[in-house]
C-alpha positions, -999 to 999 in steps of 0.1 A, spaced: -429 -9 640 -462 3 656 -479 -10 691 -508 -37 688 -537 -33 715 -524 -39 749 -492 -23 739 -471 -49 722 -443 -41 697 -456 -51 658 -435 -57 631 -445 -58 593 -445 -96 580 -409 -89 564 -391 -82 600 -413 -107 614 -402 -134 592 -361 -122 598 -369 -121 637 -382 -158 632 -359 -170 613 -379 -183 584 -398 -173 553 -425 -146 550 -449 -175 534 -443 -193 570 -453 -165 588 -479 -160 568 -489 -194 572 -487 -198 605 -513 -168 612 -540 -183 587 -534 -218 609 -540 -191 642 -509 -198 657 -496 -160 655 -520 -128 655 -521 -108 629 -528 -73 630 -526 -41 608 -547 -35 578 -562 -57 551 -534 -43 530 -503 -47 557 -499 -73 578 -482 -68 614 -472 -96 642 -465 -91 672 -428 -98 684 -431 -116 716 -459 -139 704 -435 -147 676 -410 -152 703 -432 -173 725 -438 -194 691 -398 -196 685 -393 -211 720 -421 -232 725 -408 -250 684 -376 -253 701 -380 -269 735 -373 -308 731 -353 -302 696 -318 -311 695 -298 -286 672 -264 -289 656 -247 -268 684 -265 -289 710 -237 -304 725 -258 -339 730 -267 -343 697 -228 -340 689 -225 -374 712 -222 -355 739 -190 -339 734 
């Protein structure tokens, strides 16, 4: 873990990928499409950890998930 400019917490694309909760060719992915900042080298690849988590929560909001209680019928 090393600190991006303006002080943010980077991750290699390994961690990054774990902390999202999908594959390293998503995150990987997703930064070619611009929709997380890479930084590092050419030859290693970090992402910062609360645009990740910005990108996490901002997928989520109007998803139902299977431990949403309303998409259980609102039990």
């Amino acid at each position: 873990m090393t600190d991006a400019p303006g002080g943010h917490l980077t991750v290699p694309t390994e961690l990054a990928a774990l902390a999202a909760g999908v594959s390293v060719a998503t995150i990987r992915k997703w930064a070619s499409r611009g929709k997380l900042t890479r930084y590092g080298s050419p030859r290693r690849a970090e992402y910062d950890l609360d645009e990740i988590q910005e990108l996490i929560a901002s997928r989520c909001i109007g998803r139902r998930t299977l431990f949403d209680p309303a998409h259980r019928g609102g039990r």
